[in-house]
N, C-alpha and C positions, 0 to 999 in steps of 0.2 A: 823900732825906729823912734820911738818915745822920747830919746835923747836929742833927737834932732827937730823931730816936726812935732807941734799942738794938734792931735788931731778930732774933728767932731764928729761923730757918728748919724747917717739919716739911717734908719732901717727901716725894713719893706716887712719884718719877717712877721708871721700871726702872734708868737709871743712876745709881749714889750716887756723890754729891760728899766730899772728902776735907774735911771740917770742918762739912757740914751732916748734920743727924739726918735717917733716911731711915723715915719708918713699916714700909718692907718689912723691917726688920730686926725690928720685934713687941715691941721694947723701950718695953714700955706706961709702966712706970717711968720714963725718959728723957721720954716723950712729956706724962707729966701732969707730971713735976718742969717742965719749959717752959711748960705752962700755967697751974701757978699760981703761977709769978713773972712772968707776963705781966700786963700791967694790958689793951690792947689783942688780942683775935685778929679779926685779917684773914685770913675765909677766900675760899680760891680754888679749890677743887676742882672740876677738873672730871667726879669721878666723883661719881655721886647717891648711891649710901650713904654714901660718906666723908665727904660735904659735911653729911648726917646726923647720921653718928658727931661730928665736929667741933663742929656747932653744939649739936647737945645738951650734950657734955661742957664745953662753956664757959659755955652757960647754966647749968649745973647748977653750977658753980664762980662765977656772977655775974660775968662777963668782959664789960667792954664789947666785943659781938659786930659784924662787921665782915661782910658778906658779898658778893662780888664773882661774879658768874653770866656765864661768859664766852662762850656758847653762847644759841640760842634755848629757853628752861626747855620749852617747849611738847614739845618732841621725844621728852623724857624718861621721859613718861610718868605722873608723879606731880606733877600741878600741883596739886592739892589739899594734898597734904603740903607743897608746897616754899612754898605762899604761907602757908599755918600758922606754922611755923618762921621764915621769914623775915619774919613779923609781932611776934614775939615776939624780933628782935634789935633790936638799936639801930639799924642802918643797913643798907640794899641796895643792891647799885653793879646797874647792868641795861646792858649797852655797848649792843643795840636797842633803837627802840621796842616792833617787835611783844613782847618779852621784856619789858618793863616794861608794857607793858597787859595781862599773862597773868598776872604776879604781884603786881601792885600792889594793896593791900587799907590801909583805917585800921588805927589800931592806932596805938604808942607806935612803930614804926619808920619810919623815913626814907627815903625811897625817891628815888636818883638814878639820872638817866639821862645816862652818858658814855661815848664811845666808849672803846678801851682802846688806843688808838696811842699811842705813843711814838716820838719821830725816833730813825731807829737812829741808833747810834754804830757810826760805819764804823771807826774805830780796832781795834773789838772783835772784828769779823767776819772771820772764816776766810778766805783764798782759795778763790778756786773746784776742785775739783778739774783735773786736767790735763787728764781724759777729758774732762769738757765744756767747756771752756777749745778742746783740739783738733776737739771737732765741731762747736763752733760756727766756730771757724777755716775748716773744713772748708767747712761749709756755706754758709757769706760768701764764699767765689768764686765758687757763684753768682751768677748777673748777678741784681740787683732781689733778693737772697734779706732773707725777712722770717720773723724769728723769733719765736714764741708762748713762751710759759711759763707754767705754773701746776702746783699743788703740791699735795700731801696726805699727811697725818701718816701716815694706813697707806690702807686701801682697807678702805673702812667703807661697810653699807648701811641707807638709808634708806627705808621703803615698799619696799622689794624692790629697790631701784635704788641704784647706785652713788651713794652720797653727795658725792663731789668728782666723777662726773662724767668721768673719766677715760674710758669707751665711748663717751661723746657727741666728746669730744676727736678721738679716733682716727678714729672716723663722719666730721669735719665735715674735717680734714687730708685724708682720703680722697676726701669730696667733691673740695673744692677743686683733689687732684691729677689726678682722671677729670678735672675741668673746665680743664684744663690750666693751673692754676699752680702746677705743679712748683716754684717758687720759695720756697713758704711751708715753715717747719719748725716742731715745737714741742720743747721738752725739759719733760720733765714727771716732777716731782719727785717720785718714791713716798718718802717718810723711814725709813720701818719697812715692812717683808714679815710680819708679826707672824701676819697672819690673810691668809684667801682665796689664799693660792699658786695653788691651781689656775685663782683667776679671774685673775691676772697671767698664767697661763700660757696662757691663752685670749687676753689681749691681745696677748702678742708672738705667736701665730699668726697673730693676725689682720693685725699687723704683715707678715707673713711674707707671708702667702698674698696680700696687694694690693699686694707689692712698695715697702713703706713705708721701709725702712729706711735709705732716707738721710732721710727728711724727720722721721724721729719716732726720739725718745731718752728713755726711759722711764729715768731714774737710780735705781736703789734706795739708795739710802744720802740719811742725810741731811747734808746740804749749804746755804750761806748763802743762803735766796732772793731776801735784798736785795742782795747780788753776781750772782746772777742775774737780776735785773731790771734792772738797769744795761746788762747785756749784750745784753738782748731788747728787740724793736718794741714787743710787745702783750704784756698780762699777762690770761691769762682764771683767773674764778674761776667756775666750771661746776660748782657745786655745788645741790644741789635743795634745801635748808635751810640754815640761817646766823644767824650771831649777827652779830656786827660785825668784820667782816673784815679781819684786820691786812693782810695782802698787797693788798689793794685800798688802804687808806691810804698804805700807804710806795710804792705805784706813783702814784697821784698827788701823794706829796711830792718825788718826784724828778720828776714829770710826764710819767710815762710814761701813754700809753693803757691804759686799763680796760674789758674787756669781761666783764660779771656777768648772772648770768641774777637774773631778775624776779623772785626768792622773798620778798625782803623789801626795806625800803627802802633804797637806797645811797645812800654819800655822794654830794653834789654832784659833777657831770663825769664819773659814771659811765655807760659807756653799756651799754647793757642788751639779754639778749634774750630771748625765748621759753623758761620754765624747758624743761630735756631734751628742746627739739628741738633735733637737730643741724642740718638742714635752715635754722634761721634763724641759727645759728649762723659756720657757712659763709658767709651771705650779709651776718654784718655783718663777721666777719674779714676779708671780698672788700673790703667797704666802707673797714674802717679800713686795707688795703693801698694803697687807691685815695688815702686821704688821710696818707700817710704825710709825716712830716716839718715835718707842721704844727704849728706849736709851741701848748701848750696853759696854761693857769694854773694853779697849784696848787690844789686845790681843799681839800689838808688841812693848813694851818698848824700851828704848834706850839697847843695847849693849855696854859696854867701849870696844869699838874697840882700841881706843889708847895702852889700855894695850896691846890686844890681840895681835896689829900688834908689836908694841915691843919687844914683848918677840918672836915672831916669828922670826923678825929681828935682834934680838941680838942671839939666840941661835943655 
């Protein structure tokens, strides 16, 4: 949309970019001097005060307010604040439905419901690391060897329980090798060690003590996961809550199998199982080994987002 709108960047995130403004730098002055030569704020935070902080200071400057909720609002904790506030802006992007039936209210704001995939651009994406690049080498001389993948920003929990789901992972790998298919492996993407060390270090125990360690690769760095999903059979997203799940998207836009637990709705051609049981978990991985190679349809086309966010923008 570069053709159309100037646009300036505030980021939130830990790594600062060399020509975007980063909030963590607390240069309030820098941050309102972009707000009121803004005519549009598109906000995207995914932390709940910030997303606060943000909308208020725009309403309070008369910003046509733009707001994008890329998670389920439910989790959060403050769905009575968040559907106020997002009543009082012009426009709400919600990527589920459960998230847009949580906050949706009348009022002067506009409330759409669209997923937030985008086709990557493989031009853009990094290579894989060599280490996974070699295990997975590695592990493909196995005769019949079928490779799993799924990923998580840090290792976050929900209701008391691992949010991406990483324990149930390792649980249903396990099964399936007692149940002798030694052939299955997954690599599974930690991006950041930010938080919980000690529960990572409880997982490679556990690795240790069931004799897993050729069949499970726990990467801490982050790394491209649509170059890793190229590489792998099956994509599980084993997460016990959820917005709209970019890695489930771009694994059925390249048509790769999809196995998601039942928390919320997923796209079309997903197949699903039992939220945090590992026990059914194992038994559809068994299944989609069983039907490997089957070719499958895309189930996520492109979107003209261009239009979509135009007419947003302009209206």
């Amino acid at each position: 949309m570069k053709d159309k709108y100037d646009f300036s960047i505030v980021d939130e995130g830990h790594t600062r970019y060399r020509g975007e403004f980063n909030l963590r730098t607390l240069n309030l002055v820098m941050y309102y001097k972009l707000l009121f030569r803004a005519d549009i704020v598109h906000i995207h935070s995914g932390v709940f005060i910030l997303r606060v902080f943000h909308i208020i200071n725009s309403l309070l400057l008369h910003k046509k307010t733009i707001v994008t909720i890329h998670r389920d609002p439910r989790i959060e904790g403050h769905a009575t604040t968040t559907r106020f506030l997002l009543g009082k802006c012009d426009h709400a992007i919600l990527v589920n439905k459960e998230g847009y039936d949580a906050v949706r209210k009348s009022g002067k704001c506009q409330y759409h419901l669209l997923p937030a995939f985008l086709p990557p651009l493989l031009d853009e994406e990094p290579s894989l690391p060599s280490e996974i690049l070699d295990w997975i080498g590695s592990f493909k001389k196995n005769n019949g060897a079928y490779i799993c993948c799924s990923n998580a920003w840090n290792l976050v929990f929900h209701n008391n329980e691992d949010l991406y789901g990483l324990d149930i992972c390792l649980k249903a790998i396990n099964r399936l090798c007692v149940s002798g298919f030694r052939n299955v492996g997954l690599v599974f993407v930690v991006a950041s060690c930010t938080a919980h060390a000690e529960v990572l270090d409880a997982y490679k125990k556990y690795i240790s003590d069931n004799h897993l360690e050729n069949n499970i690769l726990i990467w801490e760095h982050p790394t491209s996961f649509v170059r890793l999903i190229q590489r792998c059979d099956l994509v599980l997203r084993t997460t016990n809550t959820d917005g709209d799940a970019i890695s489930i998207r771009e694994s059925l836009y390249y048509r790769k199998p999809v196995l998601a637990s039942d928390v919320v709705r997923r796209p079309k051609a997903t197949m699903l199982f039992k939220n945090r049981d590992f026990i059914d978990l194992a038994h559809k991985i068994a299944s989609c080994m069983a039907h490997r190679g089957e070719k499958m349809q895309s189930a996520c086309e492109p979107i003209d987002y261009k239009t979509l966010y135009i007419n947003i923008y302009n209206c």
